[in-house]
N, C-alpha and C positions, 0 to 999 in steps of 0.2 A: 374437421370433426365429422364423426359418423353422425349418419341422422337414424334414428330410431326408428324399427321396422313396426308396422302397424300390428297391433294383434290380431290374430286370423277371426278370430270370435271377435269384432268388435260391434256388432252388433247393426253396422249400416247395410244397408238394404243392397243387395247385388241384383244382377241380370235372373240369376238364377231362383233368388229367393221369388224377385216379385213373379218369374214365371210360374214357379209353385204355390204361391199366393193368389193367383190369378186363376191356375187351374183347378185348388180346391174352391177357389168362391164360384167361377162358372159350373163346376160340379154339382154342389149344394144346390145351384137354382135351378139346374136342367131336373136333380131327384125330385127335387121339391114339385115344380113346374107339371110335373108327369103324373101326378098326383089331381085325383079328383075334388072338386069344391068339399064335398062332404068328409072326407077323409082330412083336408087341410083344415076342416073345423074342427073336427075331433079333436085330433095336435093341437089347436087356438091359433089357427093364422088362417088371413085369408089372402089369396093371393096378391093383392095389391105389395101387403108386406115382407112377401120372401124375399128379395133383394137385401131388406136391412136385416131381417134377421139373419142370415146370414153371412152378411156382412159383419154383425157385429157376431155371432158362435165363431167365426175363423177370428178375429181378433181378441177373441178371449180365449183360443184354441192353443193362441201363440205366445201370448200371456202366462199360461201352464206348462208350457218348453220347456 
C-alpha cells in the first residue's frame, strides 16, 4: 500500500521558515534598537520591551498569512 504524500502547505515549520522567522524578528529589533529613547516613547516602548514586542507583531504577522 502507498503511503500518503504530506501536503506541501502543511503548516510545520521548515529550515527555511524558521530562517525567515528569525531574520524578520532579528530585523525588527536591530530597527527598533537604532532608535533613540525619546522616539521609542513616542511609539509607547521602552527599550527593555523590543524583543517581545516584536516578537509577539511577527507572530501575529504570521497569523494574518
Amino acid at each position: 500500500m502507498a503511503k500518503a504524500k504530506k501536503a506541501i502547505n502543511d503548516n510545520t515549520p521548515t529550515i527555511f521558515g524558521r530562517l525567515r522567522k528569525w531574520i524578520e524578528y532579528s530585523g525588527g529589533v536591530s530597527a527598533l534598537n537604532r532608535l533613540d529613547d525619546r522616539t521609542l516613547l513616542d511609539i509607547g516602548l521602552t527599550r527593555s520591551e523590543i524583543s517581545d514586542y516584536v516578537r509577539e507583531w511577527s507572530n501575529k504577522s504570521d497569523d494574518a498569512a
